[in-house]
N, C-alpha and C positions, 0 to 999 in steps of 0.2 A: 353559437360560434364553433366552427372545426377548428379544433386544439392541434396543434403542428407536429410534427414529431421528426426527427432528426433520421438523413439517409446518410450514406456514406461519404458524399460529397456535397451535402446540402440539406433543407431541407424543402416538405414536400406538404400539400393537405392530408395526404393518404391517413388515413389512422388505424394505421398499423400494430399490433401489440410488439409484433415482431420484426425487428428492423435493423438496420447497420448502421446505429448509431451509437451515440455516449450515454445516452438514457431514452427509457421509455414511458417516461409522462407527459400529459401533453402541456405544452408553455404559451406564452403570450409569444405574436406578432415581432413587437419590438424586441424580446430576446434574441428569437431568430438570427437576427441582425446582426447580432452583438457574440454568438455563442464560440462560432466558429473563425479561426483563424487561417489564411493561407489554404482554404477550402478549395482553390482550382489547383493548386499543385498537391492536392491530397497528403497535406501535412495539417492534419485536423488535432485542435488544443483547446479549450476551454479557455475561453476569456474573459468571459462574465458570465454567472450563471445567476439571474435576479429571480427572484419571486418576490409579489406581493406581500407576504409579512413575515417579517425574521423568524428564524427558531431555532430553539437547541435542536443540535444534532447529538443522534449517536449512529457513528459511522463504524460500517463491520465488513471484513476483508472478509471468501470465500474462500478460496484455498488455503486447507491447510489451518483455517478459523472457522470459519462455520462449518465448511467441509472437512470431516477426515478420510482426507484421499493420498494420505503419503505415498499408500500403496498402488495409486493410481498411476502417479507423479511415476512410481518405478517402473511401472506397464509398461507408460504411453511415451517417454519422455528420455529413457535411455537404452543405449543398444544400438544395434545396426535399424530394427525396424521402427524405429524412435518415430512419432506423429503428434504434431499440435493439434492436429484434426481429430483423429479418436479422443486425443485427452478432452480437448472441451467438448466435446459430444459426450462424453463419458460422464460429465457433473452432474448428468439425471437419474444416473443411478449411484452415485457419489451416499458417503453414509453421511446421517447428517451428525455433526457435534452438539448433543442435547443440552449439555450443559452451557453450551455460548449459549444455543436459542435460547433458554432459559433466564440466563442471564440478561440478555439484550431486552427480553420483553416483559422483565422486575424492571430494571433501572427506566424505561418508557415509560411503566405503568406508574412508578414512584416520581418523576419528575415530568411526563406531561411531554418528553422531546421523541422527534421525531426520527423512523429507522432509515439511513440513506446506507445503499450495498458502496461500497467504490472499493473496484477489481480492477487488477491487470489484466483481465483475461481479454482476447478476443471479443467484440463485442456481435461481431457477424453472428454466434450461435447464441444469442438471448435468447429465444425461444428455449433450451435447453437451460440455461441456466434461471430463466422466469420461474419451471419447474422447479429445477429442486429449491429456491428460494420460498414456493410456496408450500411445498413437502415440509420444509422447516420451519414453517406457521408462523415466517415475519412478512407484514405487509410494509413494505419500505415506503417510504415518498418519493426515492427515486433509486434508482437503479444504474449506476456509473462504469460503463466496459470500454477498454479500448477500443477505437475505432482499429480496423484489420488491417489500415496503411499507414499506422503511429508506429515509428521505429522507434520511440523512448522507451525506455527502463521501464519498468512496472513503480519504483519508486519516485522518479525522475514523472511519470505521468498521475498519479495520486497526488503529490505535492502541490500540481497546478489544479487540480479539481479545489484539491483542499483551501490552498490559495485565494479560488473564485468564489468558494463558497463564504468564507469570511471577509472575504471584500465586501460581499454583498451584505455584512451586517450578520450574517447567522454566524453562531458559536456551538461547536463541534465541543459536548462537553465527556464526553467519553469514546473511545475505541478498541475495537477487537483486531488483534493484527497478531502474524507470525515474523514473517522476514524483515518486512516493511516498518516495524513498528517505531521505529528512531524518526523517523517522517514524522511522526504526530509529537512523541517526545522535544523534539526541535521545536516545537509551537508550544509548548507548554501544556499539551492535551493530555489528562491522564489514557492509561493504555493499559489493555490485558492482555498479557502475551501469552500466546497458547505457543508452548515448546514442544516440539514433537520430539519422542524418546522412543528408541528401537531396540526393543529388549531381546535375549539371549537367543530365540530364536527367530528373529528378524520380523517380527510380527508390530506394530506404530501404536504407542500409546501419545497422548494428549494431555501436558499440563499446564494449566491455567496459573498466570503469575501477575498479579497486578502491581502493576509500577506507579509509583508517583515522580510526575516530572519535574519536581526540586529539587528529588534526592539523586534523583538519575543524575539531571545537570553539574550536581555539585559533586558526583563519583565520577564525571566526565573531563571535571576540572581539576580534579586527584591523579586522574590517569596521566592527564595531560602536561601537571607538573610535575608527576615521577619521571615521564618520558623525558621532559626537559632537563631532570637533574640526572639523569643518566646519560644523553648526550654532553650535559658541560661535566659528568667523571668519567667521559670517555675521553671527551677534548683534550682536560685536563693530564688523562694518562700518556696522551698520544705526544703531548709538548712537552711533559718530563721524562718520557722518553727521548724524544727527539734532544733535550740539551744533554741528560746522559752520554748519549753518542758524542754530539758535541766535543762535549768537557775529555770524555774519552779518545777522542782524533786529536785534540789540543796536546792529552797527556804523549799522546805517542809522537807528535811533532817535535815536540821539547828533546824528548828520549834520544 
């Protein structure tokens, strides 16, 4: 059977490695069907993403996590000659972060789950990013890029992969992420968050910080009642303020 593989508006038999799609493996027939939404007005979303038998995932962001390309990010991305085109061209010569690979393929090795990439990037230049994916010596299950006509967020587009994939019954039991990483904390996923740090003479280091999403949650819920007890002792100032005045227009009436 020719395994399908997703274009930019559809899918095709082509079996293509490199394509303008949300991933580059091939699926069943019935997915097809099912994968894309709103496909003729080129507003393309995951809506179900099935496979034949469940499995843990560990899902790993590219920019900025497996790639350390802060410096790249400063190249291609700000300035007057500013270009999304060279930057995602640019991911195949991107340095890789040894220590995510590393990491990603001890926790594989020790639990048996499987590597899925899910990137915001552009998914028109796979070819380029297939490369350095394989320069960094993980073979994924699948490979997740925005589609090049997805005008969602980078967070706001991961959420609905993320979404599809546990609908379907698989369990994402860890993640690599920088920006994004509150995405998977929100689900209850633990996360490694690689912080980028820009030392004295502007040159990007890389620190790895693993989060557990109980304790996130419950610092989330600390934040959350500080902020509300400092709007009700602002409240509170703003209305004994306000009878102050009061009491003081009352004194001068009397006067």
């Amino acid at each position: 059977m020719i395994g399908h593989y997703f274009t930019k508006i559809g899918y095709s038999r082509k079996t293509t490695p490199f394509h303008r799609g949300v991933f580059d493996t091939p699926i069943t027939s019935h997915t097809a069907r099912e994968l894309f939404r709103r496909a003729l007005t080129r507003r393309i979303l995951p809506v179900r993403i099935e496979s034949e038998t469940y499995m843990d995932l560990i899902a790993v962001d590219i920019d900025g996590t497996l790639a350390s390309n802060r410096d790249q990010m400063d190249k291609y991305l700000t300035g007057f000659f500013a270009s999304n085109r060279r930057f995602f061209k640019a991911i195949r010569n991107a340095t890789v972060n040894v220590e995510i690979a590393d990491r990603v393929r001890e926790i594989a090795a020790d639990t048996g789950a499987e590597v899925v990439v899910i990137t915001g990037r552009d998914g028109t230049y796979m070819k380029e990013l297939n490369q350095f994916i394989a320069r960094a010596g993980l073979e994924p299950k699948h490979v997740f890029a925005k589609p090049g006509n997805d005008g969602s967020n980078s967070p706001a587009w991961k959420d609905s992969v993320i979404e599809s994939l546990i609908a379907d019954g698989n369990r994402i039991i860890h993640a690599f992420e920088d920006t994004d990483h509150e995405v998977y904390l929100r689900r209850g996923i633990p996360v490694t968050w690689v912080a980028p740090i820009r030392d004295y003479i502007g040159e990007w280091h890389y620190e790895s910080i693993d989060i557990d999403p109980v304790a996130w949650a419950a610092e989330q819920r600390e934040k959350e009642a500080a902020r509300e007890r400092q709007k009700r002792r602002l409240a509170e100032g703003v209305l004994a303020h306000q009878k102050a005045e009061a009491k003081e227009r009352q004194a001068n009436v009397a006067a």
